[in-house]
C-alpha positions in Angstrom: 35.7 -37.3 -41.7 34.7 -34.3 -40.3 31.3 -34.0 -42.5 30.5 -37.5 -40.4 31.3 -36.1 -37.8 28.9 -33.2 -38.0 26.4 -35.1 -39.6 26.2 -37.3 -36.9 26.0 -34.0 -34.3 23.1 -33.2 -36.2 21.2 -36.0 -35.9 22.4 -36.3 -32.0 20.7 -33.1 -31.4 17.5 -33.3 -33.8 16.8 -36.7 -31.3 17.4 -34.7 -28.2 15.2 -31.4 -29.7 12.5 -33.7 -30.3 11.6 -34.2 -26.4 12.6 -30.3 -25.3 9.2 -29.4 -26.8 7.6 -31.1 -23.9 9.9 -29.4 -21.0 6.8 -27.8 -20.0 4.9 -30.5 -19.3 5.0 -32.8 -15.8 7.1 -35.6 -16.3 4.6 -38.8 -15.0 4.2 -42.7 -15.5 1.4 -41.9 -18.1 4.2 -39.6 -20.2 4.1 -41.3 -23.4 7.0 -40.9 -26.2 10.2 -43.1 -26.5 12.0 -40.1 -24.9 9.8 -39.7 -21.7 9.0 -43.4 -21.6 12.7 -44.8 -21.4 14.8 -41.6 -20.4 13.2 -38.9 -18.9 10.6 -40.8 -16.1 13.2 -43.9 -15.5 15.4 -40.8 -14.4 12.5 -38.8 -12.4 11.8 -41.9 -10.7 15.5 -42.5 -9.9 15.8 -38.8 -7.9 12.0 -39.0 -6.4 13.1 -42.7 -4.8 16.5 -41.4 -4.1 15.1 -38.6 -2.1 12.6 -40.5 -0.7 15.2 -43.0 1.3 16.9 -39.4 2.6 13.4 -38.6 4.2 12.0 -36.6 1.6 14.9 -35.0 0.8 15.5 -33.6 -2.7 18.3 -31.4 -2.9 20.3 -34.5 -1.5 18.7 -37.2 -4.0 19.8 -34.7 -7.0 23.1 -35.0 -5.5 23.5 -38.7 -4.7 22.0 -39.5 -8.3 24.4 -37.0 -10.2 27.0 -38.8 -8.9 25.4 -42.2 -9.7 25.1 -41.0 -13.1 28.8 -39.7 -13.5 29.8 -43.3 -12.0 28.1 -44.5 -14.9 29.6 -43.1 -17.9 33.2 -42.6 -16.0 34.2 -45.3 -18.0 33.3 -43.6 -21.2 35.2 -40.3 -20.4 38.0 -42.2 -19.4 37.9 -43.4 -23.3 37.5 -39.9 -24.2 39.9 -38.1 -22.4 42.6 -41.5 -23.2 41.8 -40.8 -27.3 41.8 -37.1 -26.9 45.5 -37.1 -25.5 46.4 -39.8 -28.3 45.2 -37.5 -30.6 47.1 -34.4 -29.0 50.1 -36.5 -29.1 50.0 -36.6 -32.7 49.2 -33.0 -33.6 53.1 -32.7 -34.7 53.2 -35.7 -37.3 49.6 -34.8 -38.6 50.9 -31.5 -39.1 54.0 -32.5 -41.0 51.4 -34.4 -43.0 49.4 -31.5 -43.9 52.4 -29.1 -44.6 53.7 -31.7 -47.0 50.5 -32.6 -49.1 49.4 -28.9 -48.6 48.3 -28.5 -52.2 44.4 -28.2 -52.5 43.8 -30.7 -56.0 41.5 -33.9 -55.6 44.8 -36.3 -56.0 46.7 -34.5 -53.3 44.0 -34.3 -50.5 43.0 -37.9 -51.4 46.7 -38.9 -50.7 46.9 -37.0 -47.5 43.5 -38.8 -46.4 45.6 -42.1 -46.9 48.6 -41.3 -45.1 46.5 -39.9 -42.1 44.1 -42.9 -41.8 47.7 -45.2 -41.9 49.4 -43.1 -39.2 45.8 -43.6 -37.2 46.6 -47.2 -38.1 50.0 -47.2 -36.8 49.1 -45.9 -33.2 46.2 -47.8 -33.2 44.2 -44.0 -32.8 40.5 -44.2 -33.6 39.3 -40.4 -34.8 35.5 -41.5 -34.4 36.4 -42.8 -30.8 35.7 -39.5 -29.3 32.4 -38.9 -30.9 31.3 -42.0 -29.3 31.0 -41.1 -25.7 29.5 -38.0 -26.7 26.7 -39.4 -28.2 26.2 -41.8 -25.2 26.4 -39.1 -22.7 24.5 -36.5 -24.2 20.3 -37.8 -24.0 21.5 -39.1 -20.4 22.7 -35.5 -19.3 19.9 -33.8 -20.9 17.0 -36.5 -19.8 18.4 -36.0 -16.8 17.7 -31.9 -16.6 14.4 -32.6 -18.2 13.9 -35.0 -15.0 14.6 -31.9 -12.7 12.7 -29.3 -14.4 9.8 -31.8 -15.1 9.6 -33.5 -11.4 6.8 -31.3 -9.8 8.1 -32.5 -6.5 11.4 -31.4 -6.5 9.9 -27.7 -7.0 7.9 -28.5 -3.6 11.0 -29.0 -1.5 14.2 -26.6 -0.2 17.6 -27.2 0.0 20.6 -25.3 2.6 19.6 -21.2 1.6 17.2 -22.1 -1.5 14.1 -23.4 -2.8 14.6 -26.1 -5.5 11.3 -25.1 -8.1 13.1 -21.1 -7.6 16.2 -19.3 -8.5 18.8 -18.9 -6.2 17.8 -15.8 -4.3 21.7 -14.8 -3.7 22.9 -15.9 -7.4 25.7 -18.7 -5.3 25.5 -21.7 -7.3 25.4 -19.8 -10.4 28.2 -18.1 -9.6 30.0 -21.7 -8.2 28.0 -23.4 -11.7 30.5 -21.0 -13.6 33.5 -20.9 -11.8 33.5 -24.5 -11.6 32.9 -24.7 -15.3 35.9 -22.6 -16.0 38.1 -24.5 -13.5 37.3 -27.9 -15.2 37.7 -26.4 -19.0 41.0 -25.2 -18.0 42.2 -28.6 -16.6 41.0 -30.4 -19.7 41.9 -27.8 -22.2 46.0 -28.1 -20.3 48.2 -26.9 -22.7 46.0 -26.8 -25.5 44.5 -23.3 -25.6 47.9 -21.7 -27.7 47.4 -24.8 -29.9 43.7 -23.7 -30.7 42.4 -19.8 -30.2 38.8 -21.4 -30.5 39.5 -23.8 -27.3 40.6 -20.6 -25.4 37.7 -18.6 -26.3 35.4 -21.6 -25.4 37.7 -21.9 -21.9 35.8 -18.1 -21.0 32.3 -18.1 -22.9 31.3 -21.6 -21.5 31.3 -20.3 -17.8 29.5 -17.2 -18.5 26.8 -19.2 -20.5 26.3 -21.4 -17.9 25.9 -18.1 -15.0 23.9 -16.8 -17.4 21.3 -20.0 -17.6 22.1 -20.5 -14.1 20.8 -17.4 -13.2 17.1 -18.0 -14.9 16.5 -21.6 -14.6 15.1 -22.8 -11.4 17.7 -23.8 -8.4 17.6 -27.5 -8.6 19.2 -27.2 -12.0 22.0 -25.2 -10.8 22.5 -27.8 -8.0 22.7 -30.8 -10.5 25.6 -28.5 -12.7 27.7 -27.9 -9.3 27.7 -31.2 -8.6 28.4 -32.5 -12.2 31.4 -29.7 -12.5 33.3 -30.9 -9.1 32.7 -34.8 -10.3 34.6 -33.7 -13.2 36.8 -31.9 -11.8 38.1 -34.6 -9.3 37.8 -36.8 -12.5 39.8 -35.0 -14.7 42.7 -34.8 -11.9 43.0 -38.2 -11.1 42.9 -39.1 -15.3 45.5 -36.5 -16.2 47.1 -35.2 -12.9 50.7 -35.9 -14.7 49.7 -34.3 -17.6 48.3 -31.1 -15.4 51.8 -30.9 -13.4 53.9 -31.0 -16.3 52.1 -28.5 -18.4 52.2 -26.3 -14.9 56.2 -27.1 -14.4 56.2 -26.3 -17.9 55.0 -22.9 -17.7 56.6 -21.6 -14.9 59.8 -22.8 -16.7 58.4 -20.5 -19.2 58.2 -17.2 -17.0 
């Protein structure tokens, strides 16, 4: 399951690698290739009308059609986050499982697939369910980056303190990319990070990968991840609130 899994990551991301040759190059009506034709332009087109109806105003398109674009696939991580808390919930019986068949031999780990696959079954839990989104989400996140960077007008244009084809000159949205990053981990990774050491090292190295990109990458960018982080934070409180306040009751039972 796993293998699939990864398999199918792989192939996710040789699709997506095959248009970041071109991030170089002006996005137009003329850009030819499945990837610029029906992602990247439709998208560049999107922001540059957008702006338009704002008077010319960029910074504010980027913002009014991240938002759009979150709207969009909402649905999606609602699936997500709903199979991902399935899945959490049944951590302790797929444990049991494991600890019971926990001998390595063919016959044993071929029984273990079969009792795992029925408890699936039984709570009607689809494993692949969360790749799904994913793989929706992901070439309309990154076509929509290569829209910014390969929009010559939006490096034309200013927004508040900054110009949008420039870094930030005082480092503030990378700053507010990152924090906001680690504020919307940590409210989807609730209770989670003792289960998983990996998920709490991701909870700190994702934030200062993102400052880090932030930093070099032109200002308009950095806009579109701000934006993106508080639509997911508000998102993520309004799909799991109960789940945040317990785990928060929880630990200061804890203390």
């Amino acid at each position: 399951m796993k293998k699939r899994q990864v398999a199918w990551l792989f192939l996710l991301l040789a699709v997506v690698l095959a248009g970041c040759s071109e991030i170089n190059q002006p996005i137009t009506a003329e850009s030819k290739g499945f990837w610029n034709e029906y992602i990247v332009y439709p998208l560049s087109w999107l922001i540059t009308y957008t702006s338009e109806l704002f008077g010319s105003n960029y910074g504010l398109g980027i913002i009014v059609v991240t938002i759009l674009i979150r709207l969009a696939i909402l649905p999606l991580m609602v699936q997500q986050t709903r199979n991902s808390k399935a899945m959490q919930a049944l951590q302790p019986e797929l444990q049991k499982l494991r600890e019971k068949y926990s001998s390595k031999d063919a016959q044993t780990q071929q029984k273990l697939q079969q009792e795992t696959m029925l408890l699936f079954q039984k709570h009607g839990v689809n494993p692949l369910a969360g790749c799904l989104p994913l793989f929706i989400q992901m070439p309309i996140l990154i076509g929509f980056y290569h829209a910014i960077m390969r929009t010559e007008e939006i490096a034309r244009h200013n927004f508040l303190w900054f110009d949008l084809g420039e870094k930030d000159p005082f480092y503030i949205l990378p700053l507010v990319a990152g924090v906001t990053t680690f504020i919307q981990q940590k409210m989807m990774m609730a209770g989670t990070e003792q289960q998983n050491p990996q998920m709490a090292m991701m909870l700190w190295l994702m934030p200062i990968m993102v400052v880090v990109f932030a930093i070099n990458f032109p200002a308009a960018l950095s806009l579109y991840w701000v934006v993106g982080n508080l639509f997911m934070i508000a998102q993520t409180y309004f799909i799991k609130g109960p789940d945040l306040k317990a785990t928060k009751q929880a630990g200061g039972t804890g203390k």
